[in-house]
C-alpha positions as CSV (number, residue, x, y, z in Angstrom):
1,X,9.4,-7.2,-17.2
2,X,6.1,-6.3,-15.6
3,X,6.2,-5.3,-12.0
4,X,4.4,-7.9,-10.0
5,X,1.5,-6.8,-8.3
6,X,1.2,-5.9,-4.9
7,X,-1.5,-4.9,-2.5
8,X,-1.6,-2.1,0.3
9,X,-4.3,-2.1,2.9
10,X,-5.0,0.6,4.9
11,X,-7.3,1.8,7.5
12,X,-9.6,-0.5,9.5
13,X,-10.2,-3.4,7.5
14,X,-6.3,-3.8,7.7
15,X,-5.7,-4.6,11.0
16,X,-8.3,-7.7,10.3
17,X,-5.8,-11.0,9.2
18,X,-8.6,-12.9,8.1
19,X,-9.9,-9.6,5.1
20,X,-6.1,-9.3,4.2
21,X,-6.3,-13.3,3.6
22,X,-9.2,-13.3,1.1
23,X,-7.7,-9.8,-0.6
24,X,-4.0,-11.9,-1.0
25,X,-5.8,-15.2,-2.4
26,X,-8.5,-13.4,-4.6
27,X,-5.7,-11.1,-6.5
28,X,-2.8,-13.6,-6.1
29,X,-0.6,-10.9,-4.3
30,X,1.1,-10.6,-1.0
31,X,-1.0,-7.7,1.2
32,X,1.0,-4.9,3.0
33,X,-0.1,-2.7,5.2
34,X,1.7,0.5,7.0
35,X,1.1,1.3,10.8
36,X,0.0,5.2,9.9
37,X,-3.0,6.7,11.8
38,X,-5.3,8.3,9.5
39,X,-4.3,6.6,6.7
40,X,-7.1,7.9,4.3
41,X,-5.4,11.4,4.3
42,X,-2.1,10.3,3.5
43,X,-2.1,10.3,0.3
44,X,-3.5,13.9,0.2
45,X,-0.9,14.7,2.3
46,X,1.6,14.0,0.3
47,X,0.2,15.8,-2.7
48,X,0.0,18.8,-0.7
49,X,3.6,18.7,-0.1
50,X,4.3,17.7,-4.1
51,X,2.3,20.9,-4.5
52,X,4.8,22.9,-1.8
53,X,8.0,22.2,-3.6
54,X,6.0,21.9,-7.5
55,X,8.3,25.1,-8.3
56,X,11.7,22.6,-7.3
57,X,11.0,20.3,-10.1
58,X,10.4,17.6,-7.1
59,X,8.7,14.4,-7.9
60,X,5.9,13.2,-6.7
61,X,7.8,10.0,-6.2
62,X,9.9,11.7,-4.5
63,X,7.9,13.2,-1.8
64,X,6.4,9.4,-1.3
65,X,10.1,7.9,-0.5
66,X,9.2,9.8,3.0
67,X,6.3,7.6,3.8
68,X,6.9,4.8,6.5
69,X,8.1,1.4,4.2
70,X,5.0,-1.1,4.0
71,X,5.3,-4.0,6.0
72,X,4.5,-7.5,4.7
73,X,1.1,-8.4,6.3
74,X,0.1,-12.3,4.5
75,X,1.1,-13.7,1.1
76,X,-1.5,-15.9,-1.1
77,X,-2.3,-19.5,0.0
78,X,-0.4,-21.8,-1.9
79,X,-3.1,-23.2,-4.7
80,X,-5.6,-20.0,-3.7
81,X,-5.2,-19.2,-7.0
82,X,-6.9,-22.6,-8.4
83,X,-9.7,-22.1,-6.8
């Protein structure tokens, strides 16, 4: 089975409802976001530590179980996807 798709939003435009709306109805997906200053580097961050512990045989994946767990921001307007 295919995964369904989901979105995460991060940095500015996230903390806007109304952006998060038109991202959820335009790709049919619910929108989370995480509550992480700096967001941008985060994902460099990460690989940075992947590259620490690369000699461990530790997973990029993971690393990532670390970050703070998305939180559910909107979900897609019922018939969005009609339109």
């Amino acid at each position: 089975a295919v995964p369904r798709t989901r979105i995460l939003a991060t940095g500015g435009a996230s903390h806007n409802r109304e952006i998060l709306q038109v991202l959820s109805d335009v790709f049919n997906a619910p929108v989370y976001t995480i509550n992480t200053a700096n967001s941008a580097c985060l994902g460099s961050a990460y690989r940075a530590i992947h590259g620490l512990v690369a000699e461990t045989n530790v997973s990029l994946a993971d690393v990532v179980k670390l970050a703070p767990e998305p939180r559910l921001a909107v979900t897609p307007t019922a018939g969005a996807e009609e339109v």
